[in-house]
C-alpha beads as a LAMMPS data file, in Angstrom:
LAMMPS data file: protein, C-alpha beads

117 atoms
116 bonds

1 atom types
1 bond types

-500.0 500.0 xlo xhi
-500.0 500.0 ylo yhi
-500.0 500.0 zlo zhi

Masses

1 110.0

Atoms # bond

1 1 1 -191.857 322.781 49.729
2 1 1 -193.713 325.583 47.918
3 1 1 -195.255 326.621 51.959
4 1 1 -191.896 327.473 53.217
5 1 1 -191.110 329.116 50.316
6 1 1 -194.564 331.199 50.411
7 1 1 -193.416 331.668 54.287
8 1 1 -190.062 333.144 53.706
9 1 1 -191.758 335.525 50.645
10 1 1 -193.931 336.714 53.814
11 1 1 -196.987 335.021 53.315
12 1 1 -198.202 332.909 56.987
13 1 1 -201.773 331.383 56.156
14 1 1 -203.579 329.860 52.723
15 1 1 -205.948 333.102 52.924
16 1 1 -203.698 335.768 52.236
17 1 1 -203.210 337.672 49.254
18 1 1 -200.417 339.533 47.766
19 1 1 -201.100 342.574 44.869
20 1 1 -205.081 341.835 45.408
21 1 1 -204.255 338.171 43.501
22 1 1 -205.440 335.289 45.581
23 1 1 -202.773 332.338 46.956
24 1 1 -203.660 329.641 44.351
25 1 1 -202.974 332.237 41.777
26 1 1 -198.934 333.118 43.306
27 1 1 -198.289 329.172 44.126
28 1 1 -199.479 329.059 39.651
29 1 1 -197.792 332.001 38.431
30 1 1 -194.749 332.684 40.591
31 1 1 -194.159 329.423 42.313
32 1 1 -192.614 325.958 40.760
33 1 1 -194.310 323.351 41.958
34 1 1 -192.471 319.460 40.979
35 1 1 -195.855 317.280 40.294
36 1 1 -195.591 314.130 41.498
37 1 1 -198.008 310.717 40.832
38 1 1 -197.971 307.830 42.864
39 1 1 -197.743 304.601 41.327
40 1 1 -198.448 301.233 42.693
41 1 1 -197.057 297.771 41.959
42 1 1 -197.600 294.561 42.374
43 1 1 -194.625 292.234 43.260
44 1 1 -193.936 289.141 44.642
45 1 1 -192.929 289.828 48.174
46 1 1 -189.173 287.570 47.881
47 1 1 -188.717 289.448 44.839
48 1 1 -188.879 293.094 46.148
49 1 1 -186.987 292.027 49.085
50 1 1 -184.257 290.467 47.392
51 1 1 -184.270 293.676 44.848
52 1 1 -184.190 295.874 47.781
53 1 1 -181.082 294.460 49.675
54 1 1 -179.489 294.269 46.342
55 1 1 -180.297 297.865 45.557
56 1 1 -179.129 299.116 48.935
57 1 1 -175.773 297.212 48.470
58 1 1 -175.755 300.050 45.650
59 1 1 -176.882 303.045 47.072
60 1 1 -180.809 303.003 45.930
61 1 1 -184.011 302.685 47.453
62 1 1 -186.961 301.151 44.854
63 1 1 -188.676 304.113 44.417
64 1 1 -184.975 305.639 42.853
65 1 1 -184.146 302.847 40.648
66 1 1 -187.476 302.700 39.238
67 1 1 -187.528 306.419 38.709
68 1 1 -183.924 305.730 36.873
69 1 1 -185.909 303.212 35.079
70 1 1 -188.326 304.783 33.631
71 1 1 -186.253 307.926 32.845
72 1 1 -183.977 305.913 30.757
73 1 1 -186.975 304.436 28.737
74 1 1 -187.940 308.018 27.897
75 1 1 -184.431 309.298 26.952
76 1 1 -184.100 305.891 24.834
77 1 1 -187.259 305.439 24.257
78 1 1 -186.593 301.885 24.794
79 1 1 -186.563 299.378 27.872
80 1 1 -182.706 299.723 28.658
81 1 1 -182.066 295.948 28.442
82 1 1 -181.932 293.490 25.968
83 1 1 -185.371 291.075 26.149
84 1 1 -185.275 287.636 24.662
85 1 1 -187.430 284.765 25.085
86 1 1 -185.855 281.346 25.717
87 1 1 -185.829 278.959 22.122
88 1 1 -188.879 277.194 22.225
89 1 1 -188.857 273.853 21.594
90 1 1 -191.427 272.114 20.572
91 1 1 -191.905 268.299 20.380
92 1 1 -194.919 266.453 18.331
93 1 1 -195.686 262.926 19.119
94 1 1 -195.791 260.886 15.901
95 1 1 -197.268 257.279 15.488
96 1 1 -195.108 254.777 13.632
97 1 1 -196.216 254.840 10.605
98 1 1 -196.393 258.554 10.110
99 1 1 -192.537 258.981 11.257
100 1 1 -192.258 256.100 8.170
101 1 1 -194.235 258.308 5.910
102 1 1 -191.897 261.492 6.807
103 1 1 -188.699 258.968 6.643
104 1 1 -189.852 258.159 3.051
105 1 1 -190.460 261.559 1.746
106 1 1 -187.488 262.532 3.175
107 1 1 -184.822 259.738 1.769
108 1 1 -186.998 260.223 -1.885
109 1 1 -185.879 264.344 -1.916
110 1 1 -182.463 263.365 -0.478
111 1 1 -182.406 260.872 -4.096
112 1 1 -183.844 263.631 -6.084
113 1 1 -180.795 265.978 -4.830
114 1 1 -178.494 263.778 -5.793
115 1 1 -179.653 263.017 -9.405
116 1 1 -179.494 266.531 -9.459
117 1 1 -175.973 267.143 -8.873

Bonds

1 1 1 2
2 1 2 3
3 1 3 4
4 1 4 5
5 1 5 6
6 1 6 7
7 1 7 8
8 1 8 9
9 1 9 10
10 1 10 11
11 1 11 12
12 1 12 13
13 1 13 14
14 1 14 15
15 1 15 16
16 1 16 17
17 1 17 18
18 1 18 19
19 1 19 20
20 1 20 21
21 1 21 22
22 1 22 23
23 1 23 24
24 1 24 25
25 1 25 26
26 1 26 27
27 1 27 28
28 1 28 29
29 1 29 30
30 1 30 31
31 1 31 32
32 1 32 33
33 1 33 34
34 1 34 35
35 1 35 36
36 1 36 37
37 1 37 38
38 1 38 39
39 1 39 40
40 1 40 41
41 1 41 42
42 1 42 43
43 1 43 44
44 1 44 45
45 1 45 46
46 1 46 47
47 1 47 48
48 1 48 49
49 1 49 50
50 1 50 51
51 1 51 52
52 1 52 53
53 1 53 54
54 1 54 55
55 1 55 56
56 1 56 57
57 1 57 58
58 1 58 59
59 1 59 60
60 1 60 61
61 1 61 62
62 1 62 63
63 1 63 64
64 1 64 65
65 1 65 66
66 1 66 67
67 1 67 68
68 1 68 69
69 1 69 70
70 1 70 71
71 1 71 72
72 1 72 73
73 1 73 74
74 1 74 75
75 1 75 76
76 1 76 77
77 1 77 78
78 1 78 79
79 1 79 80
80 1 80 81
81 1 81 82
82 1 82 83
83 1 83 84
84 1 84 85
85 1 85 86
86 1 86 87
87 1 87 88
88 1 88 89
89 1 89 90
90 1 90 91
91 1 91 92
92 1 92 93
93 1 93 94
94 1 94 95
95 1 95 96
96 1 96 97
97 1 97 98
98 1 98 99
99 1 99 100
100 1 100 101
101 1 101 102
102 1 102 103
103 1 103 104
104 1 104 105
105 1 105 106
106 1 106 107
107 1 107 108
108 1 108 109
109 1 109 110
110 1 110 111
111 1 111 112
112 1 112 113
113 1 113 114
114 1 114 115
115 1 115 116
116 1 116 117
């Protein structure tokens, strides 16, 4: 991008100069240059092929709906979905005579609530 640019300004090779300043120093000061980083993910190969046929149904490619991704966390500065985790249910095996023990405590503070009321 910033080559042809530097090509239609009138400059042909890396080495050239223009006002005695050297090329780094024009692409720096008189050039924008869009910065790019490449990131790399690892993903279940079903997944990212399902993902992309659904994303191509769409419009998008990966690389553009995780770049929509991630620009939506930084303008919300939140993941754009709702997470929840499943209830968890738990389940503790008792003997017999400590689900008698609980069974007892339980029908003596059902008594108590009674009196109570």
């Amino acid at each position: 991008m910033w080559r042809n640019r530097l090509q239609l300004e009138g400059l042909q090779t890396p080495g050239e100069s223009i006002d005695g300043r050297p090329f780094a120093s024009i692409i720096i000061t008189e050039s924008i240059i869009f910065l790019t980083k490449t990131m790399q993910v690892r993903v279940d190969e079903g997944l990212r092929s399902e993902a992309n046929g659904v994303l191509r149904e769409i419009g998008l490619n990966v690389p553009s709906a995780v770049w929509l991704f991630l620009t939506k966390v930084v303008q919300t500065r939140s993941i754009p979905f709702e997470l929840t985790a499943p209830a968890r249910v738990v389940g503790v095996g008792v003997g017999a005579a400590t689900q008698a023990n609980t069974d007892e405590v339980g029908a003596f503070w059902s008594k108590r609530k009674s009196q109570r009321a």
